[in-house]
ROPABA-907191 format. One record per residue (C-alpha): residue number from 1; x, y, z; residue in one letter. Coordinates in steps of 0.25 Angstrom, whole numbers, plus 2048, in hexadecimal, padded with zeros to 3 digits. Last residue first. Layout:
BEGIN
  pos   c1   c2   c3  code
  NUM    X    Y    Z     A
...
This chain:
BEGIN
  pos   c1   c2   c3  code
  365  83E  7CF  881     X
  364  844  7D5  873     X
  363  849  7DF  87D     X
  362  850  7D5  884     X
  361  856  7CD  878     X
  360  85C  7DB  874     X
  359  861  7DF  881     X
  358  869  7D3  882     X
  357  86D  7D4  873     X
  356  873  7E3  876     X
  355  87A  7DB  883     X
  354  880  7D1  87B     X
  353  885  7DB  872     X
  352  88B  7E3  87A     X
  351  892  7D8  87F     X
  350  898  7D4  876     X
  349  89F  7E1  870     X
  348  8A4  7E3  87D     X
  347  8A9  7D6  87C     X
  346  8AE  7D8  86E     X
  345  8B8  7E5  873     X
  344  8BB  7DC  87F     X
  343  8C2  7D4  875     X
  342  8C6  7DB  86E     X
  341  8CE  7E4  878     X
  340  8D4  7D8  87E     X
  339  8D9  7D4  86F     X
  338  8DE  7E2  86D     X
  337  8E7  7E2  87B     X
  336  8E5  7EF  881     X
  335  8D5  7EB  886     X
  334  8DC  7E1  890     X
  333  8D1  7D6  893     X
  332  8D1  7CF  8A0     X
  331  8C4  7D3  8A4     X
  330  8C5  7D9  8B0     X
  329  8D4  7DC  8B1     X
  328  8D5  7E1  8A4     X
  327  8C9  7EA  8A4     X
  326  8D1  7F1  8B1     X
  325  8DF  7F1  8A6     X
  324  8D6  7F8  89E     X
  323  8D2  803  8A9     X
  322  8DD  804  8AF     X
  321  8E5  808  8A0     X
  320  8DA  811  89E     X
  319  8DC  819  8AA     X
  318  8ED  818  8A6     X
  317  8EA  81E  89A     X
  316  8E2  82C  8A2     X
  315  8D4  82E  89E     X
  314  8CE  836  895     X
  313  8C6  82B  88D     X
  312  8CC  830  880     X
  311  8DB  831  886     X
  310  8D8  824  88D     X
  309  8D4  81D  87F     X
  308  8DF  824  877     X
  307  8EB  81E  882     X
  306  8E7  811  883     X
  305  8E3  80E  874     X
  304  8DC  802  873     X
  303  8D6  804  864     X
  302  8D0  811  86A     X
  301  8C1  80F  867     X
  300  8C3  801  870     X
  299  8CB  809  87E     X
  298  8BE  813  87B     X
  297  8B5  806  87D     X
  296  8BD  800  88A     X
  295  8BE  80E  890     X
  294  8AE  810  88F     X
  293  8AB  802  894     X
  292  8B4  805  8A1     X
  291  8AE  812  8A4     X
  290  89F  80D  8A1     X
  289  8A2  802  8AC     X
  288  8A3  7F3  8A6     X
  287  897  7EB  8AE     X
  286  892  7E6  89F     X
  285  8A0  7E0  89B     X
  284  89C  7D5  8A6     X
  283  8A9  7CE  8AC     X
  282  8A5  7BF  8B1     X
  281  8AF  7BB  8A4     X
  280  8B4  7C3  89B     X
  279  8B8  7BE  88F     X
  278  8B1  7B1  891     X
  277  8A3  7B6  895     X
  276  8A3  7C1  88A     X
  275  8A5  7B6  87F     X
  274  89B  7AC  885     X
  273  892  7B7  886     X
  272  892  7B9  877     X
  271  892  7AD  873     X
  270  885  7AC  87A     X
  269  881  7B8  874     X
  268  882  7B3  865     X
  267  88D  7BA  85E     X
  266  887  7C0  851     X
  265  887  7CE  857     X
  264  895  7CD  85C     X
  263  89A  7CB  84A     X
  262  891  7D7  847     X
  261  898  7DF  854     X
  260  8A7  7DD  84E     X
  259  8A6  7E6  843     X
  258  899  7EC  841     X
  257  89D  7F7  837     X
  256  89A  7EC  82A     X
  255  88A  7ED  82F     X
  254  88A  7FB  82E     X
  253  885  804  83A     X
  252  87E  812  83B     X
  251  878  817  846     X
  250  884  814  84F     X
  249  886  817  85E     X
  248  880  808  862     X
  247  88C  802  858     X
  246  88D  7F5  861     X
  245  881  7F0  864     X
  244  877  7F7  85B     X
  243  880  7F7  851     X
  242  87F  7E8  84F     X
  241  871  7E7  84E     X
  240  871  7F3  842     X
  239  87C  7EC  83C     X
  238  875  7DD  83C     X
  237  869  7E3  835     X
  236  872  7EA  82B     X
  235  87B  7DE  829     X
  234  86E  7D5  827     X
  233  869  7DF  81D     X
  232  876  7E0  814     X
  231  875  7D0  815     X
  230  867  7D1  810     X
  229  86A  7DA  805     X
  228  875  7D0  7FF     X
  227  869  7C8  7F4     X
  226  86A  7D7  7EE     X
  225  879  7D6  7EB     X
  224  883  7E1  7EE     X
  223  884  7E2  7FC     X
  222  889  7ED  804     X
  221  88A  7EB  813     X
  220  87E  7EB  81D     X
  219  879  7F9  823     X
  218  874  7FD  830     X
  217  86C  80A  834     X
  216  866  80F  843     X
  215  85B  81A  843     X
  214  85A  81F  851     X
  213  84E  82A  84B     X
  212  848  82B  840     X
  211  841  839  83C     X
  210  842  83A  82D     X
  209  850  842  82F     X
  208  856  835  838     X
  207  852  82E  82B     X
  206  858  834  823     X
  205  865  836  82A     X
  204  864  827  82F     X
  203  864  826  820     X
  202  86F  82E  81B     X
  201  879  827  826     X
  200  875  81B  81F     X
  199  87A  820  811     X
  198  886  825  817     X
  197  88B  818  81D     X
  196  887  812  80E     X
  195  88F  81B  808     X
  194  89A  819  813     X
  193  89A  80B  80F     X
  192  89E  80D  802     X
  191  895  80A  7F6     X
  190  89C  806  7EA     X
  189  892  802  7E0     X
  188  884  80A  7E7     X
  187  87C  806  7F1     X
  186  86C  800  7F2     X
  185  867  802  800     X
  184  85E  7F7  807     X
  183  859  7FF  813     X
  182  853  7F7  81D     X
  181  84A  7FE  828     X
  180  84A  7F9  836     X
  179  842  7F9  842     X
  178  834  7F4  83E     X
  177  83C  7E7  835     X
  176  83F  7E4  827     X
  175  83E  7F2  822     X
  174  83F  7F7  813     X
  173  848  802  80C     X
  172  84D  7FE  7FE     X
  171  859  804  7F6     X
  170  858  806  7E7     X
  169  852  814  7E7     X
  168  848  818  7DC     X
  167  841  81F  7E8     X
  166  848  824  7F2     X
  165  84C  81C  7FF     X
  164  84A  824  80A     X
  163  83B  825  80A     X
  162  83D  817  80C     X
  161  843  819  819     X
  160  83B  822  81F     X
  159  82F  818  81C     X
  158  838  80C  820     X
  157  83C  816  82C     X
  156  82D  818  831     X
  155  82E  823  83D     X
  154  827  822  84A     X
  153  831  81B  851     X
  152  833  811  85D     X
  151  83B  805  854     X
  150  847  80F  855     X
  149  84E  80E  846     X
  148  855  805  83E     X
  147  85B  808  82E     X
  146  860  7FB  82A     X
  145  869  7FD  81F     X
  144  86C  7F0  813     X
  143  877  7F4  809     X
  142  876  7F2  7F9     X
  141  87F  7F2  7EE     X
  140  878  7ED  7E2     X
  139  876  7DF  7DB     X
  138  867  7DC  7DE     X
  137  860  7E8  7D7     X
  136  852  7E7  7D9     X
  135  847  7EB  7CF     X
  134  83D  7E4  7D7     X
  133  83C  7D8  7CF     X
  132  84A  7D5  7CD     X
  131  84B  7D6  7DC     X
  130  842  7CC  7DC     X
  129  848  7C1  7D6     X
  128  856  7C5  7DC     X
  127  852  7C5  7EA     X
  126  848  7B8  7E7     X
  125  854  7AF  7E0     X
  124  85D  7B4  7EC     X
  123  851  7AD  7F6     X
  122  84A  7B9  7FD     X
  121  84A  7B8  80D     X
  120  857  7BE  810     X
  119  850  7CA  819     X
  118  856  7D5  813     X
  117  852  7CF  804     X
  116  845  7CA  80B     X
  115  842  7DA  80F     X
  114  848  7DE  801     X
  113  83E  7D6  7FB     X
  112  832  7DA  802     X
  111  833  7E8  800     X
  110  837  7E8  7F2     X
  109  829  7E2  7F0     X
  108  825  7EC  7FA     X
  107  82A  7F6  7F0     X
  106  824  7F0  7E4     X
  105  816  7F1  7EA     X
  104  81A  7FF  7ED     X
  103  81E  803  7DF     X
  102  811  7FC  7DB     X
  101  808  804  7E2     X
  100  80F  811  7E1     X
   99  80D  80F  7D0     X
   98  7FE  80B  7D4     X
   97  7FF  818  7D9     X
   96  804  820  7D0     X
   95  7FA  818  7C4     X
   94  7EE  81D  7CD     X
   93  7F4  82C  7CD     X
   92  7F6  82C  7BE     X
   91  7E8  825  7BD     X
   90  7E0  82F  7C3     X
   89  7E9  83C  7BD     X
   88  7E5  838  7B0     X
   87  7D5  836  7B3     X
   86  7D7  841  7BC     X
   85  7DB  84A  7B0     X
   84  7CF  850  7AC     X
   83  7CD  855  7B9     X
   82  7D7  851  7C4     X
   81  7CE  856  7D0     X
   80  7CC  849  7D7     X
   79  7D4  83B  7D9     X
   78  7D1  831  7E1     X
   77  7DC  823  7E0     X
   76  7D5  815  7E4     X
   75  7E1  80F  7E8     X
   74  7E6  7FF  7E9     X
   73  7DC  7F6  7E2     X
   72  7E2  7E8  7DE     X
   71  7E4  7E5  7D1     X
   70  7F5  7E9  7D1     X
   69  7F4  7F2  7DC     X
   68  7E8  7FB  7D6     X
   67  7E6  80B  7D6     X
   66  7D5  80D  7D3     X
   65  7D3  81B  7CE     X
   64  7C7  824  7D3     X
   63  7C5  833  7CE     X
   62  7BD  83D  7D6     X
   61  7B5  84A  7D0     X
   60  7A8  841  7D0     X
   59  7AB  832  7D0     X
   58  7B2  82D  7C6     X
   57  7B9  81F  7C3     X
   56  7C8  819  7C2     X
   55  7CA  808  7C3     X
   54  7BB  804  7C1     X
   53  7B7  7F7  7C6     X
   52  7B2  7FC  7D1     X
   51  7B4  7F6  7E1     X
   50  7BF  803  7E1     X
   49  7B5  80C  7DB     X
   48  7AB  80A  7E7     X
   47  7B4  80C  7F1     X
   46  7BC  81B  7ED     X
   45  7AC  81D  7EB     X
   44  7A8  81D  7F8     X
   43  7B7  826  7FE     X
   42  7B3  82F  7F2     X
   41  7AE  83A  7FB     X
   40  7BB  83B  805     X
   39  7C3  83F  7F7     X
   38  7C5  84C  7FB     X
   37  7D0  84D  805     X
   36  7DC  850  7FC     X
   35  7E8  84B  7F6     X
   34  7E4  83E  7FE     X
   33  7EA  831  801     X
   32  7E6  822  806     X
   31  7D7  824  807     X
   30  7CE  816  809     X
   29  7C5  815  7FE     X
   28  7C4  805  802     X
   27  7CE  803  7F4     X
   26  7D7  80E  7FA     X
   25  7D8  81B  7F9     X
   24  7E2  826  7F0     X
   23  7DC  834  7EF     X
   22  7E0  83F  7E5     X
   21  7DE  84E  7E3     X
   20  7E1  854  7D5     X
   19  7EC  85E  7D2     X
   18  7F2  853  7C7     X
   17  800  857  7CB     X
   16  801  859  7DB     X
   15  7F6  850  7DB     X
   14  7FE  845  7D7     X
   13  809  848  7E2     X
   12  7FE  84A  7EC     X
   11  7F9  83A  7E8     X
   10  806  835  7E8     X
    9  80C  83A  7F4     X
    8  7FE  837  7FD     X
    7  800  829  7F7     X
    6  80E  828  7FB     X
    5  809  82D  80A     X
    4  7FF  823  80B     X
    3  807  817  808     X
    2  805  80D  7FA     X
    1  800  800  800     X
């Protein structure tokens, strides 16, 4: 069904050059969109010309046209104050809309491909059958983004969205869930990543400017072959998990800056306490004073440098030295020597994670 508002758009856009008032209703003479409130007294006859035969008919200064889907009856289109020429401008208007109808049904056809092509549930004999039919290339560049928003909003995103992507454009904006929308972007030959960066920056910017709020975007890597989307689309999903837990103060994440965190993410927890249990022991990272945490993460963004990271956390070199060597003596890892400072780097890593699935299975609860 052809939306309110682009039939309001097309009925004022005809007006604007035939000068005549138009009304679209439905088979039941139920009102869809007005240029103007003068068609109340035709509601009756709206009913009884859709049950005729007749596919345009007369009534006093009002002229009725029939806009079929295929042979079923979509509109019944009003028109008044055309003149000589409402026979012409009739049927002009009728074929506009049965020209919406059709680009729609073919969008949801599109729809529903791309939704099974992110989903993996096409066989590559259907990706490629119907992508033939829907005028589809399959051998493009292409990336996934997953646009995600607060699920407490009184925006629609997909509607934002779409109004985004212009008409004639290759890429395709749909939604497989209430949270996110997909954007399926066509690139061009020798797209860097920091086009792509850019193009994703645009976006939040859009839609920031359209009145969303805490708008999150991953991307997927390039790929080349239309039967790859869902790949792309899997890397997004996993990018936007993955920055959740460890990039909290990024809006913006790519699947291929994960590093380390998209191999955690796949441990299962178990492991994952087994890990923690035989590094440290009885210790609990968790009962870590926010001093202590703060000096192990700037001693990290300083490559182990004694001397930068006391000089950034104000502190003399000898007050950093207590404090490592204090770390030492409760957990037996030196965070000078580079395997040491791996591994509690991981277990850091570890443990975040466990407690971001924690909460997670609780608030599924």
């Amino acid at each position: 069904m052809i939306s309110g508002q682009v039939l309001q758009t097309t009925i004022d856009g005809i007006k604007e050059i035939s000068h005549a008032e138009l009304g679209v209703f439905d088979a039941e003479g139920r009102e869809q969109a007005v240029t103007a409130p003068v068609f109340s007294e035709s509601v009756d006859v709206i009913r009884k010309f859709a049950e005729s035969p007749a596919d345009s008919q007369s009534w006093g200064e009002f002229e009725f046209f029939k806009v079929f889907d295929e042979r079923t009856l979509e509109f019944v289109l009003v028109l008044r104050g055309a003149g000589e020429s409402s026979q012409l401008v009739g049927r002009m208007a009728g074929f506009q809309l049965q020209g919406l109808i059709g680009a729609l049904k073919e969008r949801y056809d599109k729809d529903g491909v791309i939704k099974n092509l992110l989903l993996d549930n096409l066989l590559l004999v259907d990706i490629y059958g119907r992508a033939k039919k829907l005028h589809i290339i399959a051998t493009v560049p292409r990336v996934v983004m997953i646009m995600e928003t607060s699920p407490d909003h009184d925006f629609n995103t997909l509607e934002i969205m779409q109004q985004y992507v212009t008409a004639g454009s290759p890429d395709f904006v749909t939604a497989v869930d209430e949270n996110g929308v997909v954007l399926v972007r066509d690139l061009t030959e020798g797209s860097k990543a920091s086009d792509i960066s850019k193009a994703a920056a645009g976006i939040k910017e859009y839609l920031e400017k359209a009145g969303v709020k805490d708008v999150h975007i991953s991307y997927g890597t390039v790929v080349n072959e239309l039967k790859e989307v869902s790949r792309s689309y899997k890397e997004a999903k996993m990018a936007l998990d993955v920055g959740k837990i460890f990039f909290e103060e990024r809006d913006i994440i790519a699947y291929n800056e994960l590093g380390i965190g998209r191999l955690i993410y796949q441990l299962p927890i178990p492991l994952c306490k087994m890990f923690i249990h035989e590094i440290f022991g009885a210790v609990n990272l968790d009962e870590f004073d926010e001093e202590t945490l703060a000096t192990i993460n700037k001693f990290f963004e300083n490559n182990l440098n004694v001397s930068e990271t006391s000089r950034q956390l104000f502190i003399h070199r000898n007050t950093l030295v207590y404090r490592l060597d204090k770390l030492l003596k409760s957990t037996g890892l030196d965070l000078r020597t580079f395997d040491d400072a791996i591994t509690f780097k991981i277990a850091l890593m570890v443990v975040k994670y466990m407690d971001y699935m924690e909460k997670m299975e609780s608030f599924e609860y």
